[in-house]
N, C-alpha and C positions, 0 to 999 in steps of 0.2 A: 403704317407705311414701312416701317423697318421688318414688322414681320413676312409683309407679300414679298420686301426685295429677298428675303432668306427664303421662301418659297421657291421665287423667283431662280436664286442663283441654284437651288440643288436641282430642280428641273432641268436646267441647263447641262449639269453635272449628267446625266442622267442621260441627256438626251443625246450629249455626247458621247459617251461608253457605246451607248447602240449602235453609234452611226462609228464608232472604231469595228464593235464587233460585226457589222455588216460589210465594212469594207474590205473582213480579212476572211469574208466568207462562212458562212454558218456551216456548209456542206463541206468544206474542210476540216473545220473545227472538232463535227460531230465524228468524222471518219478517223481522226487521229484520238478519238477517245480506245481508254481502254478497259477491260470490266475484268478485276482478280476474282478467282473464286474462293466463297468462302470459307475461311480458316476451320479446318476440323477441331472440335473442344480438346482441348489438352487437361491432361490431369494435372496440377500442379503441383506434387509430386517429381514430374518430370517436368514441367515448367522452370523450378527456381532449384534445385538439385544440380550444385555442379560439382564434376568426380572428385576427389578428394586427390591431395597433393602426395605424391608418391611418399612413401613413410609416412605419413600421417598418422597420428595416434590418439585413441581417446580418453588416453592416462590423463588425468585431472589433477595439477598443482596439488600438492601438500597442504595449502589453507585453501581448497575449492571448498564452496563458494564463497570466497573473504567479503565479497563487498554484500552480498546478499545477505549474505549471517548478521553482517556488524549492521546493516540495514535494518532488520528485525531487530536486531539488539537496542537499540534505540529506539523501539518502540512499544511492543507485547514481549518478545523473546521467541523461543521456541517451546514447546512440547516434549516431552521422553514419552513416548511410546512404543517400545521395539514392536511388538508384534504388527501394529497398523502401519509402522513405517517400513519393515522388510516387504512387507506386501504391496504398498505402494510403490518402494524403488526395486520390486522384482514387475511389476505391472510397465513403470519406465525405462528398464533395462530392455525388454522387449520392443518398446518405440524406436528407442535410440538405435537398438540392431539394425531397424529396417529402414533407415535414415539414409538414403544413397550417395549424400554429398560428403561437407567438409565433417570432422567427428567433431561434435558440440556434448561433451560432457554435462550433465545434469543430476542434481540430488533432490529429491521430494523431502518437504519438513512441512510438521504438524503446525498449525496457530492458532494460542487461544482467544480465537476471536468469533464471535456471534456471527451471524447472517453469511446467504450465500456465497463467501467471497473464497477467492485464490487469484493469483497474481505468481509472476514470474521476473526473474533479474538477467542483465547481461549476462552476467558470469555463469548461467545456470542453474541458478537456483529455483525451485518452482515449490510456493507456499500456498496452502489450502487450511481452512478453515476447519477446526474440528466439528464445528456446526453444519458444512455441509456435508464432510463426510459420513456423520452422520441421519442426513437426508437423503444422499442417494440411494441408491436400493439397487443396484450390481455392480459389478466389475467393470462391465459394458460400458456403465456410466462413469465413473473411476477412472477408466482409460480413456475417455471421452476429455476428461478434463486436462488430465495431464498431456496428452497429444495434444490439445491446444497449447496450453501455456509453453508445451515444448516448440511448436509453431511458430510464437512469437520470438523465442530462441535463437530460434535457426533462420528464419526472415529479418533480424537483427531490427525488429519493432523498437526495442528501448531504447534504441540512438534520440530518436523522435518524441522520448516522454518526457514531461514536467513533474511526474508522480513526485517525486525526492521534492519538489521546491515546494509544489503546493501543500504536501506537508507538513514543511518545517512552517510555513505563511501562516497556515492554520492553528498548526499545535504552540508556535510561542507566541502568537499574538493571544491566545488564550488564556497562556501559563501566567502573562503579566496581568491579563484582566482579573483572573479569580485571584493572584495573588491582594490586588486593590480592592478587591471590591472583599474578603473575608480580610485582609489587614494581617496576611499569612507574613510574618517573620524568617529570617534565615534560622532553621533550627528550633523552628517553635514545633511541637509537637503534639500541640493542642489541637490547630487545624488540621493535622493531617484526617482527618475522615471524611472534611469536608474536600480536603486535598484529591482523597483519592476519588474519591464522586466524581468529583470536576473532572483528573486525568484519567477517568477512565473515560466520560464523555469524549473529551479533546483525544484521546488514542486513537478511539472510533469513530471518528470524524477522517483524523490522519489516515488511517488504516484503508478506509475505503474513499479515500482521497476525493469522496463530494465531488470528481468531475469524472468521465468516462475517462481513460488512461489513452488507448489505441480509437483511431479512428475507422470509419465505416469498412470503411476497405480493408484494412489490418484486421481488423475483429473476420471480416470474409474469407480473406485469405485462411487467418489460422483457423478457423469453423472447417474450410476443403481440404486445407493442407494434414491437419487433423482426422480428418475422415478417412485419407489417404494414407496415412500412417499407422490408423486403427488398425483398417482391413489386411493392413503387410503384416500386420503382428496377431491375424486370427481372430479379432475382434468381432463382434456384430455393429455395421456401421450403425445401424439405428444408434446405435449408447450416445449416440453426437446430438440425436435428437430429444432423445432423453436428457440428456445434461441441461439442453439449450431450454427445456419445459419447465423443468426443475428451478430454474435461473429465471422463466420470465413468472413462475407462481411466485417468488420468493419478492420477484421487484415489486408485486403487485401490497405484498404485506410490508414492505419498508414504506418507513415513513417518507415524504415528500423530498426532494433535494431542499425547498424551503424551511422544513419543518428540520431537517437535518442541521442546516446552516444556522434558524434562529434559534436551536438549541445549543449556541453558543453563549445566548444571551440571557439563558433561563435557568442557568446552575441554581440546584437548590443551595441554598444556606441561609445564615443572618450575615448582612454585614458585617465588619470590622466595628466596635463602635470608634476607635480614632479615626478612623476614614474620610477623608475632609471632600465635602460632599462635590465639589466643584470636580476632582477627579475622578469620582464613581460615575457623574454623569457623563462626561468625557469620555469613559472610558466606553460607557452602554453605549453611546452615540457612535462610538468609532467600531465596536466589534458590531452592529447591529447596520452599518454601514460593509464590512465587511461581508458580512452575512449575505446582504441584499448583491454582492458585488458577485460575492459564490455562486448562488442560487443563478444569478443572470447568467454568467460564464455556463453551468450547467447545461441551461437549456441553451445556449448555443451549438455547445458541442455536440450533446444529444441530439442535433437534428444533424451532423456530422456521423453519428453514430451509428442512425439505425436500429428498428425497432428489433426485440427481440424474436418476434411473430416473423420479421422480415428472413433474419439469421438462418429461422428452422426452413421456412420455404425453401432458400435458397440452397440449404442443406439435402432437402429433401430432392430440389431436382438433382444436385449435384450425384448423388447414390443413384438414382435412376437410369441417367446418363451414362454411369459408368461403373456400377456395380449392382445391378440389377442381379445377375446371375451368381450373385457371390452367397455363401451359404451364412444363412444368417441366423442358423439354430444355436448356439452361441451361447447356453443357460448357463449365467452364472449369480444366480439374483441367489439360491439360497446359500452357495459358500460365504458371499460377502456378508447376507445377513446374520451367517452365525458367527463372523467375523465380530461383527458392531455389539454382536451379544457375548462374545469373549469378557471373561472376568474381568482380565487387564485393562482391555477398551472402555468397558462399563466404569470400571473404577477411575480413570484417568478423566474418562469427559466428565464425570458426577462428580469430579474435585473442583476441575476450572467449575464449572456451574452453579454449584455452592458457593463457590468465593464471588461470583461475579454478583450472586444475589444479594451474598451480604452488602457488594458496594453501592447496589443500588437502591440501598435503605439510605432513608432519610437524613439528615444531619442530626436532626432531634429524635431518632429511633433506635442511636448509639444502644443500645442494649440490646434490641432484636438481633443489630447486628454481630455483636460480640458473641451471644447466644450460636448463630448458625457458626462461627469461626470455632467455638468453642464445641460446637458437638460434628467437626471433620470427623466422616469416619474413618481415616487415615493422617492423621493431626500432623505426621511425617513426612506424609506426600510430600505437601504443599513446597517444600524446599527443593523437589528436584524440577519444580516448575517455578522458572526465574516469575512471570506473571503472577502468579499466587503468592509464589516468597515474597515479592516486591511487594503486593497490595495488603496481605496480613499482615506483614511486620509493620504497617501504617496503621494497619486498625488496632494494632494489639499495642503498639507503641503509649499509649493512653495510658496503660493501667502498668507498664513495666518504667522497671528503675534506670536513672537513669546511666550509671556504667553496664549495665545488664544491656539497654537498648545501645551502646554505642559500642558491644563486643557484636551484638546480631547485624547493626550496620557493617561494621569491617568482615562478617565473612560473608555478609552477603555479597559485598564488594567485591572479594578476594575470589569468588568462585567464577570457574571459567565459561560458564553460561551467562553472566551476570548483565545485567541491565545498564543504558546510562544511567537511567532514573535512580538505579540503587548508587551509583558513584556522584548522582552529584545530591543525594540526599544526604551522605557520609561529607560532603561537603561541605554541605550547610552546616551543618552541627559543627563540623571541625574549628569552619570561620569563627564563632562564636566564642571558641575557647582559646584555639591559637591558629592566625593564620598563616602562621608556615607550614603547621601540619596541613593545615586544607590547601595550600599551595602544593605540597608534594603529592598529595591525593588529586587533586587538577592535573598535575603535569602526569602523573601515572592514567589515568584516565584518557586525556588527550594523546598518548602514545599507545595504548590500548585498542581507543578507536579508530583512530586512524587520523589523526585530527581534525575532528567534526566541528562545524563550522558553529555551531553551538556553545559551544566550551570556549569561545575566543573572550565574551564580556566577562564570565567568571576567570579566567585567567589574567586579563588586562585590570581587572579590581582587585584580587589578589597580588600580585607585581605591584603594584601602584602601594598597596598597604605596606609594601616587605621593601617600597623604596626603590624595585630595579625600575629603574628611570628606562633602561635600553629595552628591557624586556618590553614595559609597556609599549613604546616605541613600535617595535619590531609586530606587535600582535595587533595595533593600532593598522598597521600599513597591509596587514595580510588581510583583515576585516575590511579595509576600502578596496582591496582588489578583488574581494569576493562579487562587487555591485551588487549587494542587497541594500539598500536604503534604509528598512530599517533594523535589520543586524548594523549599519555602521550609527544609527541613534544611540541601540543598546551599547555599543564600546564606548563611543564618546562618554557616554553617562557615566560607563564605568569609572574611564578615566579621568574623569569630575573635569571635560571641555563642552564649551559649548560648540556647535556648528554653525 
């Protein structure tokens, strides 16, 4: 009965409106319509392009790119490559030229990190992958990537990103599991092999941040806006569709976003044997819940995203529409490849690649591993890459003394490329012996980075050990206005409250 009267009343609703729209005339109605014609394709380019403010300049701060740098820095690092990287920020100089808006400053940097990735920062900073640069195969494609990421730049996309959160989510909800689940010490040195296994997985989780970063739309825009910036700078637009092919063969060889998220839960190693089993299971239960929470968020976004197959079509007509006639002989496939085959390039990627193999040997393989560390064919490189310095001096730490290992911690610290991870390993160790020393190594570190929102539990346990009541205090109240829930678990902890 209830459902005919709801029947009932929307008919009425219904029959009403008609008998409105009748009494005010349908020959009226239809005669006050009116029909716009439609909108000619704009290039976007000249869509989102607006003139630059009179003096405008594209001189770039003194610490350009500060937040991009110290970003990477707390993660992989950067690369030294001059010769790949004058060619890449001579490749971006050219974008930038034909940019007709506001002047958006930008530096290309090398990262030692696997798979086809790059990513770009507010401030300008556009980071690429030595693994893809070494997949792509011209210039074409090269400038393909970077006009994108510069895209994202100048359309001011990273207002809208979570990249920075869901990394940090990722990477220390991890740090604390492998910590429990090997029974890893402040300063023990034992673990570190299994350490660095773990934090190289947890990097490359962070790194490729497990979710799409920019949405379907933003990924569209910078794919035309890109294309549009190619062709000003002399480009062959195809290289946009080269890039975009390159990027959907490489998605198809990564492993699953699932298989990505539950290889949170799969670090090799043995347990701690003190490890009191009620928290290891805790611990598998909650990162293997996180996992399944990652992987879910994934495929949501992804369908926000848009397929890669989607990207290139849409690419494809975009060139048709509006650079059909544009000359697209454009050869530069074999300068780059003699580029890639350059001593310098050769020698720099077959450094990282060596070290990444060693860490991906076994916990129980420690000797194959040491083996590939030990026959570097540049046993010197590896220092002017914070990545390699950071991760050897973990593996080698095993078989060195121990004032020996805690002079290669302090310079490792001390160099201006340097890592968190190398400041707060010098950390630990310091805690151990005196922690005032590790308190002043905390406080130089957190002035270094910029005070990252990581270093607050190590700082509020530190304080707490040396007594500053206030200090505690003061880093207690910056942690709860961060609104992370569980950053403010990790400080209470420190500060031995409960919540």
């Amino acid at each position: 009965m209830t459902a005919n009267r709801g029947v009932t009343k929307q008919a009425g609703v219904l029959l009403l409106a008609l008998a409105i729209f009748a009494a005010g005339g349908c020959r009226k109605t239809i005669d006050t319509l009116t029909f716009s014609e439609p909108e000619e394709p704009t290039r976007l380019i000249d869509k989102y392009a607006v003139p630059p403010a009179q003096n405008a300049t594209a001189e770039p701060p003194p610490d350009f790119p500060r937040k991009g740098l110290l970003g990477q820095r707390m993660k992989y690092g950067v690369m030294s490559c001059p010769v790949m990287e004058e060619r890449l920020n001579a490749i971006l100089d050219r974008i930038e030229a034909v940019w007709p808006g506001e002047p958006h400053p930008a530096t290309a940097f090398i990262i030692p990190t696997r798979g086809f990735q790059a990513y770009s920062t507010e401030d300008g900073g556009i980071f690429l992958s030595y693994s893809m640069l070494r997949d792509i195969t011209s210039e074409n494609e090269a400038a393909a990537v970077l006009a994108h990421e510069y895209s994202h730049v100048v359309l001011g996309h990273h207002k809208l990103s979570h990249a920075e959160i869901l990394f940090r989510a990722v990477y220390n909800f991890g740090s604390m599991y492998v910590s429990a689940k090997y029974n890893l010490k402040k300063g023990d040195v034992k673990g570190l092999l299994a350490e660095a296994g773990a934090n190289e997985l947890l990097l490359e989780a962070g790194q490729s941040a497990l979710l799409p970063i920019f949405s379907r739309d933003q990924e569209g825009d910078a794919d035309l806006l890109g294309t549009d910036l190619m062709v000003a700078a002399g480009y062959d637009p195809r290289g946009m569709s080269g890039f975009l092919q390159l990027l959907e063969a490489s998605e198809k060889q990564e492993p699953s976003p699932e298989a990505k998220a539950a290889g949170l839960t799969d670090i090799q190693g043995k347990p701690g044997k003190q490890q009191p089993k009620s928290l290891s299971e805790g611990l598998d239960a909650a990162v293997s819940e996180v996992g399944s929470q990652l992987a879910s968020a994934y495929r949501q976004m992804s369908r926000k995203h848009g397929s890669t197959q989607e990207r290139d079509a849409a690419v494809h007509a975009y060139v048709e529409t509006f650079y059909e006639d544009v000359n697209r002989d454009v050869d530069n496939a074999e300068a780059w490849t003699a580029l890639l085959r350059s001593p310098e390039v050769t020698r720099e990627f077959a450094l990282v690649d060596e070290v990444k193999t060693a860490v991906e040997i076994k916990q129980d393989d420690e000797g194959k591993a040491m083996k590939i560390i030990a026959g570097l064919k540049d046993p010197s490189g590896y220092a002017a890459v914070p990545y390699c310095r950071y991760t050897v001096l973990g593996l080698k730490s095993i078989q060195m003394k121990g004032d020996v290992f805690m002079a290669s911690l302090r310079r490792s610290a001390a160099a201006p490329d340097s890592l968190l991870g190398e400041h707060t390993r010098l950390i630990a160790v310091l805690e151990e012996k005196s922690p005032s020393d590790a308190l002043q190594a905390a406080m130089q570190a957190d002035e270094e980075f910029g005070h990252p929102l990581d270093l607050l539990p190590t700082l509020i346990r530190l304080n707490k050990k040396s007594k500053n009541d206030v200090m505690v205090a003061g880093y207690l109240v910056k942690c709860l206005s961060a609104g992370d829930k569980d950053l403010v678990r990790e400080c209470h902890a420190a500060a031995g409250k409960k919540q």
